[in-house]
N, C-alpha and C positions, 0 to 999 in steps of 0.2 A: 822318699822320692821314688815313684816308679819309673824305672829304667826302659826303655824302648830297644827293643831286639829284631831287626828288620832283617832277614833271612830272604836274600835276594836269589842266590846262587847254592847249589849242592851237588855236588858229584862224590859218586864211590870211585875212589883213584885207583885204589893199591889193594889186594888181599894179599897179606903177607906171609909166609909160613916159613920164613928165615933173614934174621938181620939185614944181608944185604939187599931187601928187597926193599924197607923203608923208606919214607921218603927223605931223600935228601937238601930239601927246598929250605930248610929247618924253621919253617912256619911253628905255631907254636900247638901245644897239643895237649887233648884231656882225654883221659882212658876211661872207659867205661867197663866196669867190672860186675857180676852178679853170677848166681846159681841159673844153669837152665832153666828157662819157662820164667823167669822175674819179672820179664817184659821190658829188656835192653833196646827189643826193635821198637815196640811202643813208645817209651822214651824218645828215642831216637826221632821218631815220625809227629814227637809231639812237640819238642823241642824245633825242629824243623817247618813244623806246621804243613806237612807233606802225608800225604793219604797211602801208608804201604809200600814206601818209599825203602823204607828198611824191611827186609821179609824175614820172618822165622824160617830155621830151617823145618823142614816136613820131617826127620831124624833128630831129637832134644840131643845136644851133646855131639853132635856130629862134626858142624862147624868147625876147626881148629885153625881159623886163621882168625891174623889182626886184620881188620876192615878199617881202612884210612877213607874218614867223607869229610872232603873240603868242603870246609862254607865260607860262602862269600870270598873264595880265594883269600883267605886271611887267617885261620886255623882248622885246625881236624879237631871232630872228633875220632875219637878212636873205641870201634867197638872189640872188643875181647871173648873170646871163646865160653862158652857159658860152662861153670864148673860144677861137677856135684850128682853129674851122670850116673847112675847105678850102671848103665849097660856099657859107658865108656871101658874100652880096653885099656890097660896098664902103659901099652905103647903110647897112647895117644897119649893120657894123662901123663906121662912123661915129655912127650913132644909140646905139651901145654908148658907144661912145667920149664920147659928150657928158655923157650921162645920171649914167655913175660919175665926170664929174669934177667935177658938180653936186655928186652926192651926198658925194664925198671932202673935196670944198673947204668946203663949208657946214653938213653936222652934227655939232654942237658935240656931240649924243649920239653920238656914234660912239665906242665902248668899246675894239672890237678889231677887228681883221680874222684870218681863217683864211682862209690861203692851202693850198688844196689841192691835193698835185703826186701823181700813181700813182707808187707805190713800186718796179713793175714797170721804168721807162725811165728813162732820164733826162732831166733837166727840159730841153723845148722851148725852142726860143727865145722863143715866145709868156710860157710859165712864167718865164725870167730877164727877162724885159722885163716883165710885171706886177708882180715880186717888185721892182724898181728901182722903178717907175712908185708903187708903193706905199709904199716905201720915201721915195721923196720927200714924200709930205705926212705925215711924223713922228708916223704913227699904230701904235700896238703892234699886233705883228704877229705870229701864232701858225702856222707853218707843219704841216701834217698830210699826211701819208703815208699815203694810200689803199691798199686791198686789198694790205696786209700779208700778207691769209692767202694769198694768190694765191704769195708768193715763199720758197721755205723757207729754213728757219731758220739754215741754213748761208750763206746769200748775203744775210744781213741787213744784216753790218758791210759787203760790199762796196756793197751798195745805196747803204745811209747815206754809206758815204767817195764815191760818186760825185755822188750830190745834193746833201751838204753842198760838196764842191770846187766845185760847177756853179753854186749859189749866190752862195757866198762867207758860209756859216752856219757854228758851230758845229753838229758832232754832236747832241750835248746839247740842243740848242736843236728838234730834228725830233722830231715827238709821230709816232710810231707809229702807225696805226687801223684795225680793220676791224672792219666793219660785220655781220659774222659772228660771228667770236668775241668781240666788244665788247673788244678792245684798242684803248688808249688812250681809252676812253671818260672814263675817272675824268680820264684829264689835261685833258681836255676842260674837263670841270666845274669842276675846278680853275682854269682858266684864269678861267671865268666870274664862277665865288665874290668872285676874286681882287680884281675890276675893276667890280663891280656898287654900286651904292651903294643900303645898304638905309638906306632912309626911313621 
């Protein structure tokens, strides 16, 4: 059954860079997680079906706030500080470090997390150490496979067998997606449908 995802409304609300800054509306919420440069704003703008809507920062790594975008006045997402910076200082990756354990530990809205790896490499240490790190506070966890369209078609099951092994995932379990051709977009949605609680 395909699902219809009709993305009427978006606003960036809130850049957060401390708990009390969160929204308090307690709409419900999915965090978006990945290494700089994975292409969280891409996602973001693809998902939304919005042209540049979400921007990189012009500094990989610099970013260190939560970015709360209401859609449809009904949930956020929530994009996350891109981790994995070579030139981030120690300070900030500390101040990363605090900020998402606030946020992991204390919202009861928290719906899901997407974990975003490039399909292109395989996954960092940075990437197995967040997908643990997340793993630990027993929140569903949707893992996504960035710029697909980048690796052909023939080197896709090798991809998948190196990510899922580097992991410790099922196959099955990696959504595919690019922000080009909108694969994996539908499972996206899906995942959302899934977990939303309509009021």
């Amino acid at each position: 059954m395909v699902i219809c995802v009709k993305i009427l409304d978006v606003k960036l609300t809130i850049s957060a860079v401390r708990e009390s800054q969160f929204p308090e509306d307690n709409k419900e919420e999915y965090l978006l997680v990945g290494r700089s440069n994975v292409g969280k704003s891409s996602f973001i703008n693809s998902l939304i079906n919005r042209k540049n809507f979400a921007r990189t920062s012009a500094s990989p790594g610099k970013t260190q706030t939560l970015n709360f975008y209401l859609i449809n006045d009904f949930f956020y997402l929530v994009d996350a500080p891109g981790y994995g910076y070579a030139r981030v200082n120690r300070e900030l990756k500390n101040k990363f470090g605090l900020i998402m354990e606030s946020y992991l530990e204390k919202r009861d809205n928290l719906k899901m997390v997407f974990l975003l790896i490039d399909f292109r490499h395989k996954p960092t240490d940075d990437d197995v150490m967040m997908y643990n790190y997340l793993k630990h506070y027993n929140i569903p966890l949707s893992i996504v496979c960035t710029k697909v369209d980048k690796v052909s078609r023939n080197s896709h099951e090798k991809q998948m067998n190196i990510i899922s092994k580097t992991l410790g995932v099922e196959k099955k379990d990696l959504i595919l997606f690019s922000s080009v051709t909108k694969m994996g977009r539908q499972e996206v949605y899906e995942k959302l449908i899934e977990t939303l609680e309509i009021k």
